[in-house]
FISE-257318 format. One line per 8 residues: number of its first residue (from 0); their letters; for each residue x, y, z of C-alpha. Coordinates in nm, 2 decimals. Layout:
N
NUM = a = X:Y:Z  ... $
//
This chain:
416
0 = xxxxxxxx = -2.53:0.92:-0.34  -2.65:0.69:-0.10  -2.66:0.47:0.21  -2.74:0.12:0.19  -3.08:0.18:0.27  -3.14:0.45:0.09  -3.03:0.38:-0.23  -3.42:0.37:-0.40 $
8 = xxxxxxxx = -3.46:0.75:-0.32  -3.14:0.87:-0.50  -3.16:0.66:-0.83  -3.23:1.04:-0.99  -2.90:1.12:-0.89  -2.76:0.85:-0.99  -2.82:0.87:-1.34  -2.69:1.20:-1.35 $
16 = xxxxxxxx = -2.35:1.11:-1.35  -2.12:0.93:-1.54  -1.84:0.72:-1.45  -1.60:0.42:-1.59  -1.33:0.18:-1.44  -1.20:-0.12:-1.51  -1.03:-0.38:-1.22  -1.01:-0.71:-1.17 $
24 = xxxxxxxx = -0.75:-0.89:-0.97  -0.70:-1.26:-0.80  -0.44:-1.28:-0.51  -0.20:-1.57:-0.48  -0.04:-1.69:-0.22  0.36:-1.76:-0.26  0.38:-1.99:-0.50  0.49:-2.35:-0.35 $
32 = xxxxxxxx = 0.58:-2.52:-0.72  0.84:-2.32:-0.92  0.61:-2.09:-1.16  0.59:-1.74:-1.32  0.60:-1.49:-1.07  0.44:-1.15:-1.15  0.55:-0.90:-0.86  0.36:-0.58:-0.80 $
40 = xxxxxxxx = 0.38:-0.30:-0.50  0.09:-0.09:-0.37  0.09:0.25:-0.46  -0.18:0.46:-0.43  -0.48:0.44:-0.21  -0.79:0.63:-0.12  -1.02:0.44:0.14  -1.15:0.75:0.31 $
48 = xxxxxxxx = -1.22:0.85:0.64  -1.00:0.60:0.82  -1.11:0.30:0.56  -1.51:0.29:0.65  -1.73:0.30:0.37  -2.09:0.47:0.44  -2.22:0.58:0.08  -2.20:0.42:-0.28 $
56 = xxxxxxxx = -2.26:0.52:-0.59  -2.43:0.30:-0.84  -2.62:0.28:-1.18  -3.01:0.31:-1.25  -3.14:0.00:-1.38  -3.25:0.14:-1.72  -2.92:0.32:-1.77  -2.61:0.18:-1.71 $
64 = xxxxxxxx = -2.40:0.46:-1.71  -1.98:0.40:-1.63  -1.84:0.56:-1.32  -1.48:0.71:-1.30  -1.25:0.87:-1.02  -0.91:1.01:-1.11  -0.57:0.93:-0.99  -0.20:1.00:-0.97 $
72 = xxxxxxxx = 0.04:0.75:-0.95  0.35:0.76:-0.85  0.50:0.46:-1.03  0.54:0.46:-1.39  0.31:0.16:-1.45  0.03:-0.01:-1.34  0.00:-0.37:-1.24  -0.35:-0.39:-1.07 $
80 = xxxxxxxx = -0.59:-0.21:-0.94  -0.84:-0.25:-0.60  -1.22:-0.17:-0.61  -1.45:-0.22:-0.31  -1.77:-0.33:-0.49  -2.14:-0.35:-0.36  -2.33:-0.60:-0.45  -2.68:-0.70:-0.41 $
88 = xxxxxxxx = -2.85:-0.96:-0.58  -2.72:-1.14:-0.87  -2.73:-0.85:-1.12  -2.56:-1.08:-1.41  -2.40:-1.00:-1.70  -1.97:-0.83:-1.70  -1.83:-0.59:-1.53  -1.55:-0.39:-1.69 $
96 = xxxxxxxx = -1.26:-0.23:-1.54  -1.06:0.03:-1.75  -0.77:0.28:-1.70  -0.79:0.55:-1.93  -0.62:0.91:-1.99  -0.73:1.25:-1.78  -1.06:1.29:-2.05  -1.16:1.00:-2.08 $
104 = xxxxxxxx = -1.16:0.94:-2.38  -0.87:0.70:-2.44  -0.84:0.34:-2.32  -0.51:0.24:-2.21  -0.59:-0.12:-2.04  -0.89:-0.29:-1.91  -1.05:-0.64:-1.75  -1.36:-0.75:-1.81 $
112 = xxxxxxxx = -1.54:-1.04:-1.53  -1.90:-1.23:-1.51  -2.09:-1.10:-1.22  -2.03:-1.46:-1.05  -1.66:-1.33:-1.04  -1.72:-1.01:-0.85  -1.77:-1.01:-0.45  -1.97:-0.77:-0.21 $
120 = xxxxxxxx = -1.63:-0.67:-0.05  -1.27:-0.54:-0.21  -1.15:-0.73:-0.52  -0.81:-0.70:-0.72  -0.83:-0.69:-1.08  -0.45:-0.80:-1.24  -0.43:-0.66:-1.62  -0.32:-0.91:-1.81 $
128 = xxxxxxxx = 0.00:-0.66:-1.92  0.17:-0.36:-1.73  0.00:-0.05:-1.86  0.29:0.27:-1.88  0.20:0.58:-1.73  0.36:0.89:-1.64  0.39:0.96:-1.22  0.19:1.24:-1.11 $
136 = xxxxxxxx = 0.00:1.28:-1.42  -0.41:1.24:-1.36  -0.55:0.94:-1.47  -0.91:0.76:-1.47  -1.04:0.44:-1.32  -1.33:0.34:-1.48  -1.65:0.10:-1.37  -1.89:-0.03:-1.59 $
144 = xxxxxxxx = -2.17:-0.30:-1.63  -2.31:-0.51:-1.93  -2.62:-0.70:-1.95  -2.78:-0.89:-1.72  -3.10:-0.78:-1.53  -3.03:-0.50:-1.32  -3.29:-0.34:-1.07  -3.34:-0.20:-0.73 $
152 = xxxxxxxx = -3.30:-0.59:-0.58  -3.01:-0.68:-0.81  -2.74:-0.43:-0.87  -2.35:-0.33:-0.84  -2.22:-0.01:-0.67  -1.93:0.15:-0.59  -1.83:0.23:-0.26  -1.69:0.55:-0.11 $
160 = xxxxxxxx = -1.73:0.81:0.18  -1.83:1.19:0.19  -1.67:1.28:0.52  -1.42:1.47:0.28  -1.11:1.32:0.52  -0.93:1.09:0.24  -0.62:0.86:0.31  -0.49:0.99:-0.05 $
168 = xxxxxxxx = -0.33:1.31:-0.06  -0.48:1.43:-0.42  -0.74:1.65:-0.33  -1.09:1.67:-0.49  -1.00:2.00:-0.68  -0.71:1.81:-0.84  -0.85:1.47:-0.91  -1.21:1.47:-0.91 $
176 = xxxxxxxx = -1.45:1.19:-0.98  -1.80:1.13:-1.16  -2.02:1.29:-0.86  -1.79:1.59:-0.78  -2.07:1.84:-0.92  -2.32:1.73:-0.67  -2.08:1.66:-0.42  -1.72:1.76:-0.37 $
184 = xxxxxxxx = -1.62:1.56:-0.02  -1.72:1.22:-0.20  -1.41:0.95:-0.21  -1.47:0.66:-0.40  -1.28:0.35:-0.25  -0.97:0.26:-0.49  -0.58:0.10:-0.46  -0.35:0.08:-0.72 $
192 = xxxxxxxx = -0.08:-0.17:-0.78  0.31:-0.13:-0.99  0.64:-0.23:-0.98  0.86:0.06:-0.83  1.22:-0.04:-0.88  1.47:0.04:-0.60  1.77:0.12:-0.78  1.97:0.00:-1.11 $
200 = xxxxxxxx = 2.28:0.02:-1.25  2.39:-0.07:-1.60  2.78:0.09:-1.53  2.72:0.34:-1.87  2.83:0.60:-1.66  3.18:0.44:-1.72  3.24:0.39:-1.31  3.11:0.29:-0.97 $
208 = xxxxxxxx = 2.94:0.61:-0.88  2.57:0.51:-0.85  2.67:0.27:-0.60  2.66:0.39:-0.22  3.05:0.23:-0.13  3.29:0.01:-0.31  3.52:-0.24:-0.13  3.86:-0.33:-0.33 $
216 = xxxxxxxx = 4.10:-0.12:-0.58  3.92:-0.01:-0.91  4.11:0.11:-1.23  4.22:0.45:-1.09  4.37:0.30:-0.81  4.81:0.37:-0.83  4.82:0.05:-0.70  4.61:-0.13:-0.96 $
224 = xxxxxxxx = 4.68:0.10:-1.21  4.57:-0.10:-1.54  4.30:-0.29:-1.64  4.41:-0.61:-1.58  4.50:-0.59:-1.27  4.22:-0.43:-1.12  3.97:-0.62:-0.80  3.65:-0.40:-0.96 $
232 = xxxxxxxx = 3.67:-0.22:-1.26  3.43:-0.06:-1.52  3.55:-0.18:-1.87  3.40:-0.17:-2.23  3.60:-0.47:-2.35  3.35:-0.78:-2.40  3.08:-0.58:-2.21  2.78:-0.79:-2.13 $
240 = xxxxxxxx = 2.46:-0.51:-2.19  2.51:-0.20:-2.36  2.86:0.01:-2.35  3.00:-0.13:-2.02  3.03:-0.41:-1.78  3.19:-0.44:-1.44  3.47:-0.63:-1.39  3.59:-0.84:-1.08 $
248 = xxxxxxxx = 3.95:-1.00:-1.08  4.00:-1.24:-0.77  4.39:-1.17:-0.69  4.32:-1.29:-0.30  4.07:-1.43:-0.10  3.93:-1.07:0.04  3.57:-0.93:-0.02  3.59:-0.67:-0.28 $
256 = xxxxxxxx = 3.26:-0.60:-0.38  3.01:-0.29:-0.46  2.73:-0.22:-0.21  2.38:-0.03:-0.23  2.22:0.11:0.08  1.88:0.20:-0.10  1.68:-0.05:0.12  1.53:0.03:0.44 $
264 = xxxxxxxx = 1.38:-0.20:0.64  1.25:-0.41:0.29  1.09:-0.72:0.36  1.02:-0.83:0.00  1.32:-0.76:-0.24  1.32:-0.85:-0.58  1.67:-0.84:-0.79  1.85:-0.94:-1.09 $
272 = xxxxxxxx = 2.17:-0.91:-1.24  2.39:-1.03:-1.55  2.74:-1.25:-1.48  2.97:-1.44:-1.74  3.18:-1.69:-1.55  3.37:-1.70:-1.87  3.73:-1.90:-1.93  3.92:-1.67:-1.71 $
280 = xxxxxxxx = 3.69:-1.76:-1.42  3.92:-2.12:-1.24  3.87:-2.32:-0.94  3.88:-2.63:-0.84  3.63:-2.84:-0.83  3.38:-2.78:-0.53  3.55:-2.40:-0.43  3.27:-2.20:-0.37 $
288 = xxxxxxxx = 3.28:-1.80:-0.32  3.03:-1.56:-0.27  2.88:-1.35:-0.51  2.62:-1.16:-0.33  2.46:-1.05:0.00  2.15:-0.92:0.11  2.23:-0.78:0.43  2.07:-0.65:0.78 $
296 = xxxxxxxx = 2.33:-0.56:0.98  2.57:-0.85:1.08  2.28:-1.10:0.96  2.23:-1.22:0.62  1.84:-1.27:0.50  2.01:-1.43:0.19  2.29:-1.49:-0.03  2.38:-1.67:-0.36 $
304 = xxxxxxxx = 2.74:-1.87:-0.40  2.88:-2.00:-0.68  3.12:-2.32:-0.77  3.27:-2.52:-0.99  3.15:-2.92:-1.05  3.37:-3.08:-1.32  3.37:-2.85:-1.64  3.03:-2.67:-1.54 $
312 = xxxxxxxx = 2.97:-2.33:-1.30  2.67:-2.41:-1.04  2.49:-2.11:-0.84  2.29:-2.19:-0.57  2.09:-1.94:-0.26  2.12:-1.99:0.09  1.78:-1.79:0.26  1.81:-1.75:0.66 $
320 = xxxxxxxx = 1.54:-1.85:0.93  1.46:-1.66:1.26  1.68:-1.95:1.43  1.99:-1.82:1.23  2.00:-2.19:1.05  2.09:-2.13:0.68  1.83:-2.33:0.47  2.01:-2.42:0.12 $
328 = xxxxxxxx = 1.83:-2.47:-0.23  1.97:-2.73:-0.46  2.28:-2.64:-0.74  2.17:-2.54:-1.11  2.34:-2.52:-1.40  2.54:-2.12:-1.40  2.59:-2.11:-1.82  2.96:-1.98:-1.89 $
336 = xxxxxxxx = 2.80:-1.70:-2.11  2.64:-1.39:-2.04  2.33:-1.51:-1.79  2.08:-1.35:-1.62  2.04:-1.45:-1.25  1.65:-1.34:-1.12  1.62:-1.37:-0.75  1.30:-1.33:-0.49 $
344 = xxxxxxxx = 1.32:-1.35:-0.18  1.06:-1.26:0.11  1.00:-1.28:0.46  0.73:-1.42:0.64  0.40:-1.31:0.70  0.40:-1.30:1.11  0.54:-1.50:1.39  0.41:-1.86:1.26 $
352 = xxxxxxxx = 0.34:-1.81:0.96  0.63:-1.96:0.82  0.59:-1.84:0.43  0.89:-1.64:0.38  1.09:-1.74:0.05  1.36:-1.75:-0.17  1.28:-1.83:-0.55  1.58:-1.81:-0.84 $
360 = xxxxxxxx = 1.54:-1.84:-1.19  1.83:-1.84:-1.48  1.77:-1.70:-1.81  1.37:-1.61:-1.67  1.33:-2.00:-1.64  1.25:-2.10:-1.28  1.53:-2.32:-1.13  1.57:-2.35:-0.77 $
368 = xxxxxxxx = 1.36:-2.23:-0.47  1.30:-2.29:-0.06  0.95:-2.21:0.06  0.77:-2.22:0.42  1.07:-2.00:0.58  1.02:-1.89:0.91  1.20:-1.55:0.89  0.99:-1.27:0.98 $
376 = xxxxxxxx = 1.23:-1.07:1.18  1.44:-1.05:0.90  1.47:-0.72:0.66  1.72:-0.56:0.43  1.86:-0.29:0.48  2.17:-0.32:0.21  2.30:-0.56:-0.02  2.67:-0.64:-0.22 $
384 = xxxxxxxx = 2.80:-0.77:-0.53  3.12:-0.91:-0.60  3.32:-1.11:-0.43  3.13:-1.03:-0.10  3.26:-1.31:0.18  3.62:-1.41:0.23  3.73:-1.73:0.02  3.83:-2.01:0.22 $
392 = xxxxxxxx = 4.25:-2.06:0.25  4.19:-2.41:0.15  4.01:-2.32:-0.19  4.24:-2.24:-0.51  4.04:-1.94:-0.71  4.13:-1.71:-0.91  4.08:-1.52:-1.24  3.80:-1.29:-1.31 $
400 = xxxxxxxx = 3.43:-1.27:-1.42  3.21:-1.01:-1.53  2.87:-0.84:-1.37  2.62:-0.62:-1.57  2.27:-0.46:-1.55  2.14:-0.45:-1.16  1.80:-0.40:-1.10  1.64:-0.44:-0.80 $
408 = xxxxxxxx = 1.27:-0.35:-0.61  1.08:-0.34:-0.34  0.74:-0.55:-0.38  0.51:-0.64:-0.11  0.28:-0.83:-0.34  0.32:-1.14:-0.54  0.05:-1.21:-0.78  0.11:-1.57:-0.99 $
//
């Protein structure tokens, strides 16, 4: 181990040990052209002793040899991972990021970049796939070099501290890392990125329960007491994913509607559902209802309507500034069959910032979007599905439409 100055004196060391990881990742602003969006949530991180950095380890220039440090993550995959790199020089040749199993000895996903590519600060290394892993099980990051001329004036290391005070709770007896022989309070500097999902609900259970409240009469109400009369209902007849679907008949022009209080205070929210506006779905041309709210409080952050334009079903998302003005995106096309509606919506940055969000796609094909929001004092703290507003007295709606396969996150990261 060594300080920055000292790094000649411990090269012995240095080639003691062994040690692999793989990262590489490129940070992108919210995208301001409808585009792919690949979404990803910090999850773990160890930058030691308050984040300051006073040791690295490295590799000695006639032997390469990787570097690892184990983990535990907490999500079941892994999007990304962060690794504060020193470098001195121009070293050359790749470096290689790699995430494999608790020996070592199996590769389960890894990014390779020229030296050119890799800073003297923290970089993000994006896998070009989500790699599956089991939460809480130990895994390895590893860091390696190829080629290039690599000496005492031109070389990579990675950084740490030895204080033994680490901001990740997995202690050094549990995950260890390539110098823990010769020195067990070492942290080497790491972050890792997934997608942790909020909650989800397919309806396979056969009712309502997952969700935190209902509003409206399901099946086993006595005053809706069959199917067809029902304002929400779980039913296997024409179901949309799997076994089940849920249900909505519109028999008034009250909110009835299901409603999950997972969020707290989430500032980036990803979600997507499945409808079918199918033929028992009427209204006149231009009615519009509600089909779901993200909420905080009394305010809305955002919410998606849907209408009726000639023979066609339109959607559209209305996303909420600071100033309480409801920006709208354009219509697009709401296909009568089974179609899966993808929303993203964030808030901005800091007072000024004005890159808050809201970004739909149909079918996972970007259609309609409203960037350069100024809503960061908005959250979410719950959201609804259904008929979730009152319908206007003047609109004539009625019949019924089906909903299937929730998911939604939390994600405080968009990488395009």
């Amino acid at each position: 181990m060594y300080k920055k100055q000292e790094y000649q004196s411990h090269l012995r060391k240095i080639f003691a040990v062994c040690l692999s990881l793989v990262l590489v990742l490129v940070i992108s602003p919210a995208p301001q052209t409808a585009k792919a969006i690949l979404v990803a949530t910090q999850d773990i991180t160890q930058d030691a002793n308050g984040g300051v950095a006073n040791y690295g380890y490295g590799f000695v220039p006639f032997a390469p040899t990787p570097i690892w440090q184990e983990f535990k993550p907490t999500f079941d995959n892994i999007l990304a991972v962060g690794i504060h790199f020193y470098k001195l020089g121009s070293p050359g040749g790749t470096v290689t990021i790699e995430i494999k199993d608790d020996t070592g000895t199996t590769s389960l996903g890894s990014k390779t970049y020229n030296e050119a590519d890799i800073p003297n600060d923290w970089k993000i290394i994006v896998f070009d796939s989500a790699i599956p892993v089991i939460p809480g099980t130990i895994y390895r990051i590893y860091f390696s070099i190829a080629g290039g001329t690599y000496d005492t004036d031109n070389r990579f290391s990675w950084w740490g501290n030895d204080s033994g005070t680490s901001t990740y709770s997995c202690s050094p007896v549990d995950c260890e890392h390539t110098f823990y022989g010769s020195n067990s309070d070492f942290d080497f500097r790491f972050r890792t990125y997934g997608n942790p999902a909020i909650f989800s609900d397919g309806f396979e259970s056969g009712d309502m329960s997952a969700w935190s409240t209902t509003k409206g009469t399901s099946v086993s109400s006595a005053g809706f007491g069959v199917n067809t009369l029902c304002k929400l209902c779980v039913t296997t007849t024409g179901p949309l994913i799997e076994s089940y679907s849920l249900k909505v008949r519109i028999p008034d022009k009250k909110p009835h509607y299901i409603q999950d209080n997972t969020p707290t205070w989430v500032k980036n929210y990803h979600t997507y559902f499945y409808i079918k506006p199918g033929k028992t779905l009427k209204m006149d041309k231009l009615n519009k209802f509600t089909v779901f709210q993200a909420k905080q409080g009394k305010k809305t952050p955002f919410f998606l309507q849907i209408r009726k334009k000639g023979t066609q079903f339109q959607l559209r998302g209305l996303v909420r500034t600071d100033a309480g003005t409801n920006l709208k995106t354009a219509w697009t096309l709401l296909p009568k069959a089974s179609t899966k509606v993808d929303v993203k919506w964030e808030a901005a940055s800091w007072p000024g910032a004005d890159d808050g969000f809201l970004y739909i796609s149909i079918n996972d094909i970007p259609k309609v979007s409203k960037f350069s929001v100024d809503n960061d004092t908005l959250f979410i703290k719950f959201v609804r599905l259904g008929i979730t507003a009152p319908i206007n007295g003047a609109y004539n709606i009625f019949g019924s439409f089906k909903l299937d396969a929730f998911f939604s996150e939390a994600v405080s990261k968009y990488f395009s």
